[in-house]
N, C-alpha and C positions, 0 to 999 in steps of 0.2 A: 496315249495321244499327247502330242506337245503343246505347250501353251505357244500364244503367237510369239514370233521374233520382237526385238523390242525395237523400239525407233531410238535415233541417234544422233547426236549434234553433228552429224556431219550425212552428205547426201547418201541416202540410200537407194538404189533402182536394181531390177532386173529380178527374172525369178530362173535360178534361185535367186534369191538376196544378195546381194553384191555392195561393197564400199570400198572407197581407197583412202586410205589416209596418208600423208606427207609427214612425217615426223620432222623434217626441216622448219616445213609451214606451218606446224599445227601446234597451238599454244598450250592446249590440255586442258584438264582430264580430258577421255570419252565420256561421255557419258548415255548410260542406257536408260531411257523410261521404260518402264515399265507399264505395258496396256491394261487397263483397270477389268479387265475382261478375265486375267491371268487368274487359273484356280491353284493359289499356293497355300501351304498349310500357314493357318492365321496363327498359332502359337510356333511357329517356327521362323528362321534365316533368310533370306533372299541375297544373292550376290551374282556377281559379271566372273565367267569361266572363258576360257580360251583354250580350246582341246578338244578330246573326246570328254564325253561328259561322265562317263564313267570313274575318267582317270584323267581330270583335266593338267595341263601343262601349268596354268596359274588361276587360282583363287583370288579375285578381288577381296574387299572390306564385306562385311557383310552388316546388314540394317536387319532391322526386325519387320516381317513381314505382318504382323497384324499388332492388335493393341487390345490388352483387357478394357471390355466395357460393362459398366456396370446396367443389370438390369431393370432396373428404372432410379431415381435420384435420391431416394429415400434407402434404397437396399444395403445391406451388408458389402465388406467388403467382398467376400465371397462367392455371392451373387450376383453371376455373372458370367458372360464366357470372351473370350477371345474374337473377335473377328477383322480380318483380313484393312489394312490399311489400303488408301488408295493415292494415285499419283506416284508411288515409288521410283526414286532413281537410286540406280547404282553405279561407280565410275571405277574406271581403268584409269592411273597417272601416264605420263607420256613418259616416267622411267621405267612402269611396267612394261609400255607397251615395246619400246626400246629392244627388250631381249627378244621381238619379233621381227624386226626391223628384214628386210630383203623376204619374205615368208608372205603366203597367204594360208591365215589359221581361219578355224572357225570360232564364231564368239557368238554369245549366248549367256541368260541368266538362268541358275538355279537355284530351286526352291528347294530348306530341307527342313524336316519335320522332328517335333520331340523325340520322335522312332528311328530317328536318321531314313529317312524314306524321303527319294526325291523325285523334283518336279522340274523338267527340265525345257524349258522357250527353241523353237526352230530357230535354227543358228543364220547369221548371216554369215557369207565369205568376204573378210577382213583382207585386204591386200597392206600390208605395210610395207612402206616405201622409208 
């Protein structure tokens, strides 16, 4: 199952998901938030893909998807585990997006794990202009 699409600074509607960008107009990055709902591996990557998600066409930057926390204030370093950060963004630069320019891709964020095992968001359709 996918985690949800992510929302975007620039208008999203229609189902499927639908957005146009103007690469004349549009000052940059994109950027994806990411909905705190999303179940991504906490000690793992999160990043913005545009492709199939298999074998995506460009890999964003990628952040770290969750953060050691320790289990309670007094404990070891050690003691502890990883869990999932919240509010995540991840951005596409506007010379990314560039090499899509005339193209409607699918865009999407994926999550991947110490395992490389991934978790991949329902894509919106990206019209680049």
């Amino acid at each position: 199952m996918a985690n949800p699409a992510p929302t975007l600074n620039i208008k999203v509607s229609g189902s499927p998901l639908k957005a146009t960008i103007t690469l004349a107009k549009f000052k940059g990055p994109l950027c994806l938030c990411i909905p705190n709902i999303a179940k991504l591996y906490p000690e793992g990557i999160v990043y913005a893909i545009i492709g199939d998600p298999e074998d995506p066409e460009l890999k964003g930057a990628d952040i770290a998807a969750g953060e050691w926390v320790l289990s309670s204030p007094a404990a070891e370093p050690e003691d502890g585990e990883y869990q999932q950060r919240q509010d995540l963004e991840v951005e596409l630069s506007l010379a990314q997006l560039q090499w899509f320019k005339g193209r409607i891709v699918e865009l999407r964020y994926q999550g991947t794990g110490e395992s490389s095992l991934t978790t991949d968001s329902d894509p919106i359709l990206l019209t680049i202009i």
